[in-house]
Backbone as ProteinMPNN parsed JSONL, in Angstrom:
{"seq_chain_A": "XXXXXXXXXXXXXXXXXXXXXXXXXXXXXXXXXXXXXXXXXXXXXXXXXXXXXXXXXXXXXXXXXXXXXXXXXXXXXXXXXX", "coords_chain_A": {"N_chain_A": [[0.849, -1.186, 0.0], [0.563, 2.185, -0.783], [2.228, 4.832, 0.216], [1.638, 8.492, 1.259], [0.028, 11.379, -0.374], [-1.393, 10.455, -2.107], [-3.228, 8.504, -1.513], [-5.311, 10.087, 0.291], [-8.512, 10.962, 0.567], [-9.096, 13.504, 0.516], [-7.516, 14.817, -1.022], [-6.695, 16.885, -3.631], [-9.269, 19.192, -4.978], [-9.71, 19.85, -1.989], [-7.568, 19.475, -0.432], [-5.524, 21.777, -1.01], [-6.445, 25.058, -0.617], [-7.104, 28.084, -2.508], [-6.372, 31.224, -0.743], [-7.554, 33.86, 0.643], [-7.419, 37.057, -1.55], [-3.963, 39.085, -0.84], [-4.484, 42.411, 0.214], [-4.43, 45.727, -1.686], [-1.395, 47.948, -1.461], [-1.699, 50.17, 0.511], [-4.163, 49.927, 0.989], [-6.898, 49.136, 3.66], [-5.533, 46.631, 6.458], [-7.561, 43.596, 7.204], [-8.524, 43.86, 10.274], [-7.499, 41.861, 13.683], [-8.819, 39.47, 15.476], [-8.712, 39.729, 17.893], [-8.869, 42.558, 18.424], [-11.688, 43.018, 17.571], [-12.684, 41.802, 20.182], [-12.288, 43.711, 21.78], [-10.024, 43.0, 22.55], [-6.838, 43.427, 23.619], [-3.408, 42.514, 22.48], [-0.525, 42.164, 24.445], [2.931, 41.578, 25.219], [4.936, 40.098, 27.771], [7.811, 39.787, 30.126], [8.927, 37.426, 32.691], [10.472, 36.379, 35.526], [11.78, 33.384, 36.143], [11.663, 32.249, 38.766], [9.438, 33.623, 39.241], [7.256, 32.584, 36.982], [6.974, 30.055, 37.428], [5.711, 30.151, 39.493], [3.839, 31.268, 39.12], [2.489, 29.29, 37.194], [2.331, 26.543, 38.739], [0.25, 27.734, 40.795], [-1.804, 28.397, 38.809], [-2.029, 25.949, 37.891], [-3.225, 24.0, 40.252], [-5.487, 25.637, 40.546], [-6.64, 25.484, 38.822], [-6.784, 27.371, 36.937], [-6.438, 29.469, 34.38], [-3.123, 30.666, 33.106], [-3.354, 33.285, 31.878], [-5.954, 34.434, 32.548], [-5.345, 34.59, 35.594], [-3.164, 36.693, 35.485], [-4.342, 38.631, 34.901], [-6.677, 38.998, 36.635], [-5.166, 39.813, 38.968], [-3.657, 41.914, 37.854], [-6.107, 43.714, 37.827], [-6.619, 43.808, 40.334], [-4.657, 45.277, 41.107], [-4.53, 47.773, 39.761], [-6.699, 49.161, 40.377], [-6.386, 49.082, 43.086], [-4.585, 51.146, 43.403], [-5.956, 53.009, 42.227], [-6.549, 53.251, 39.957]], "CA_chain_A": [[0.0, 0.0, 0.0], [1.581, 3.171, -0.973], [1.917, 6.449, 1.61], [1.363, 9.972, 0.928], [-1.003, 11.883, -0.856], [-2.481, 9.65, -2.451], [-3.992, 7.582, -0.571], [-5.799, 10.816, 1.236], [-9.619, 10.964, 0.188], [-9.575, 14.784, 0.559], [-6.454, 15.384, -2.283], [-7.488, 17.737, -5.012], [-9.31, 20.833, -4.237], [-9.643, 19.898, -0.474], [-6.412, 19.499, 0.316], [-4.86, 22.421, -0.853], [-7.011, 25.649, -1.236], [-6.751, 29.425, -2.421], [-6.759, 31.81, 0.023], [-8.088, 35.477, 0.28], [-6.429, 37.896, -1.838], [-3.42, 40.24, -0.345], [-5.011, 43.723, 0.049], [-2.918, 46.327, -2.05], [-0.607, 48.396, -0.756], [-2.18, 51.333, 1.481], [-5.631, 49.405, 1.702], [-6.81, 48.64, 5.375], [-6.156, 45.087, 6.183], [-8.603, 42.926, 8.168], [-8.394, 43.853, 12.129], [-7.402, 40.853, 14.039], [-9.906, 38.434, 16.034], [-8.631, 40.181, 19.31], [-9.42, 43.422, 18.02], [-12.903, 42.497, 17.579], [-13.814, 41.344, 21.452], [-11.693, 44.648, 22.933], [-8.879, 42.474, 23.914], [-5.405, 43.847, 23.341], [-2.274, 41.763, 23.156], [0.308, 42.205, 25.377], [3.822, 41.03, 25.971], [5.873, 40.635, 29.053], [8.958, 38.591, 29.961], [8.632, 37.315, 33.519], [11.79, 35.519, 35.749], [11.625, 32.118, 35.688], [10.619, 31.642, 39.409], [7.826, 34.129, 39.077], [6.768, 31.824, 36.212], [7.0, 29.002, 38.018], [4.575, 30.159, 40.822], [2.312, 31.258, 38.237], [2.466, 28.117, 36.145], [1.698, 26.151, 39.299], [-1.139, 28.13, 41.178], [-2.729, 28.008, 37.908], [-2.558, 24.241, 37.668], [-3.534, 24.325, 41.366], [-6.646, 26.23, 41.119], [-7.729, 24.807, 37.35], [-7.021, 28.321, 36.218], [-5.769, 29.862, 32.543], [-2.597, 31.645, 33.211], [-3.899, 34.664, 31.517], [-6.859, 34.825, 33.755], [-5.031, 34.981, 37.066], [-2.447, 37.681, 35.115], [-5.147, 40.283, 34.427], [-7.38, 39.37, 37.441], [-4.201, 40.359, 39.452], [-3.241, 43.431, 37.442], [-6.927, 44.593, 37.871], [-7.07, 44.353, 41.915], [-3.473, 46.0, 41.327], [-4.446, 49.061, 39.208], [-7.866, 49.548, 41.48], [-5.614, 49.081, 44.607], [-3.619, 52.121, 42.841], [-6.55, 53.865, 42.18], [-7.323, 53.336, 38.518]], "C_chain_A": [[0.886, 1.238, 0.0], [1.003, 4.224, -0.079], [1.56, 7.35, 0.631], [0.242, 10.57, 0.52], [-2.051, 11.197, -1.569], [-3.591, 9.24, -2.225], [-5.373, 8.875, 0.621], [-7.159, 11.276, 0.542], [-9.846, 12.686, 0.338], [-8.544, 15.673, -0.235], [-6.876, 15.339, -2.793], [-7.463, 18.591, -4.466], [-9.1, 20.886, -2.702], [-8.721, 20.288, 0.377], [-5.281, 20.895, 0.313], [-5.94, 23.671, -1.676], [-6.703, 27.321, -1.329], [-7.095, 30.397, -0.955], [-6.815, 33.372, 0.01], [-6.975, 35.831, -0.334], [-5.358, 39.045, -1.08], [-4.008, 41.479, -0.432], [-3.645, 44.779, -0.827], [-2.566, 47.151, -1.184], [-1.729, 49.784, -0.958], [-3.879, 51.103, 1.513], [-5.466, 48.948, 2.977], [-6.908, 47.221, 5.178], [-7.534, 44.506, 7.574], [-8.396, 43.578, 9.75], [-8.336, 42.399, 12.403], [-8.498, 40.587, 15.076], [-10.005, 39.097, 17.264], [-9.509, 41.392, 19.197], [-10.753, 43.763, 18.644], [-13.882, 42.58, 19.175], [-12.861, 42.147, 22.236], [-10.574, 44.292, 23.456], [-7.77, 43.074, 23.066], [-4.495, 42.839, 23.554], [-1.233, 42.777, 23.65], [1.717, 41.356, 25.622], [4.552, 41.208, 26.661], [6.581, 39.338, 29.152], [9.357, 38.843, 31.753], [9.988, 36.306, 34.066], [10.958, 34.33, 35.803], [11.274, 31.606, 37.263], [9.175, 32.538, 39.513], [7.011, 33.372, 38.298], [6.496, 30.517, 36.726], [5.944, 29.19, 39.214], [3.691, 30.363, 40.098], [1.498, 30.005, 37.836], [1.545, 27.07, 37.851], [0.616, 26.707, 40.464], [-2.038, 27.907, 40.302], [-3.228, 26.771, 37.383], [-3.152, 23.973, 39.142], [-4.752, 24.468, 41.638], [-7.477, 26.065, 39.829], [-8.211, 26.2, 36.864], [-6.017, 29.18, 35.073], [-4.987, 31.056, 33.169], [-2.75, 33.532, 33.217], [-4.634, 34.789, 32.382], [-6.183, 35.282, 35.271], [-3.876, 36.271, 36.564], [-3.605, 38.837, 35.412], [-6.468, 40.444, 35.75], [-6.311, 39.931, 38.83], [-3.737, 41.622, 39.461], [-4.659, 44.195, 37.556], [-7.124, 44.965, 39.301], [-6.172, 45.459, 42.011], [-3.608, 47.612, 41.342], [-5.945, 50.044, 40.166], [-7.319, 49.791, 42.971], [-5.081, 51.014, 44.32], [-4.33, 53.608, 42.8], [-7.221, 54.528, 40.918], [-7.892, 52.502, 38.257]], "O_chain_A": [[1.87, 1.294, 0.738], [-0.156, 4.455, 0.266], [1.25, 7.114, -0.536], [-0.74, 10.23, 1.179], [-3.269, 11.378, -1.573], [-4.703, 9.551, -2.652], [-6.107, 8.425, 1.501], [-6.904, 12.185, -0.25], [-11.021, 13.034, 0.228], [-8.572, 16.904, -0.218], [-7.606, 14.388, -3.071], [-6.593, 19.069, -3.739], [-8.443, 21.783, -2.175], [-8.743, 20.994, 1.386], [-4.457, 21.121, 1.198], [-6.279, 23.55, -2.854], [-6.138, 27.868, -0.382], [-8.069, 30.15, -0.243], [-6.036, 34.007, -0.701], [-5.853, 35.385, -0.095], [-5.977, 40.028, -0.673], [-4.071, 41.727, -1.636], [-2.425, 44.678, -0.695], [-3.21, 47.262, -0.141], [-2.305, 50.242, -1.945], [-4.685, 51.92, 1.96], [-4.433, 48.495, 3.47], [-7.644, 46.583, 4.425], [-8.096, 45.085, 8.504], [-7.221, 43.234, 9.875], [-8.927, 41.625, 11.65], [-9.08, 41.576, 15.523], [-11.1, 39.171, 17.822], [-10.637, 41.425, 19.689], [-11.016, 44.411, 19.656], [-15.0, 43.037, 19.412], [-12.46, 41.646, 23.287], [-10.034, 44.814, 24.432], [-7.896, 43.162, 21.845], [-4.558, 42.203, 24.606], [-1.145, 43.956, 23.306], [1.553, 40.348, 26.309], [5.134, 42.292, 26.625], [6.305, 38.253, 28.641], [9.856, 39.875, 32.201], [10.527, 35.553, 33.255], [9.751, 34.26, 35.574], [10.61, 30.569, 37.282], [8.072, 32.087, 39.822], [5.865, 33.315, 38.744], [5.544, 29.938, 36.201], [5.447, 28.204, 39.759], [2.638, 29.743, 40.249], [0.313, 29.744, 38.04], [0.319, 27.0, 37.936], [0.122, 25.767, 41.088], [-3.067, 27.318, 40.633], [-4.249, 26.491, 36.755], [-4.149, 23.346, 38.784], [-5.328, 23.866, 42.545], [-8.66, 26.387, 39.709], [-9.358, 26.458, 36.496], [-4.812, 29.344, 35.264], [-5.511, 32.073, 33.624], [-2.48, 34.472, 33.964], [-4.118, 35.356, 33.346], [-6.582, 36.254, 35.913], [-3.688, 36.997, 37.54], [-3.475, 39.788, 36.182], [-7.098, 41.484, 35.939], [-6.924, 40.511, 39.727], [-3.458, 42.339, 40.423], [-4.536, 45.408, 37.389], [-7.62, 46.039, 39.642], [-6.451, 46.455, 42.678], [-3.213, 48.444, 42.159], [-6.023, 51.241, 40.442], [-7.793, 50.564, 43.803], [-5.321, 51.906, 45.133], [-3.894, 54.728, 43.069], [-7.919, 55.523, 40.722], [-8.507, 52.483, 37.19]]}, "name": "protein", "num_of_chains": 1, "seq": "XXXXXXXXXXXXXXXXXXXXXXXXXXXXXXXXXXXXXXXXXXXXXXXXXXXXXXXXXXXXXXXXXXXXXXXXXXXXXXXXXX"}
């Protein structure tokens, strides 16, 4: 029995299909998904045992890193006074 493509009931159009056109140059492109639901990304670069307490409270308490980040930084910035 031979491998690869072949053998894959969804080679042809399925398997490999066009995708939207590039916008030209100085058209707006799409807004991203975040955009959309208000959320902003964000990156930050955290030591490695701060990460490590994160990483496990959040396995701990069966909660999504992110979540305990921003419910943290919101008591923070309310503590603060914003």
């Amino acid at each position: 029995m031979a491998k690869g493509l072949g053998n894959n009931p969804l080679a042809g159009d399925e398997l490999i299909r066009s995708t939207e056109p590039m916008p030209a140059r100085g058209q707006a492109q799409k807004a991203p998904s975040l955009a959309t639901s208000g959320a902003v990304a964000k990156s930050i670069q955290i030591d490695s045992l701060l990460n490590e307490r994160l990483r496990k409270y959040s396995f701990d308490n069966r909660r999504k890193e992110v979540q305990v980040i921003r419910d943290a930084l919101h008591k923070y910035l309310a503590e603060m006074g914003y």
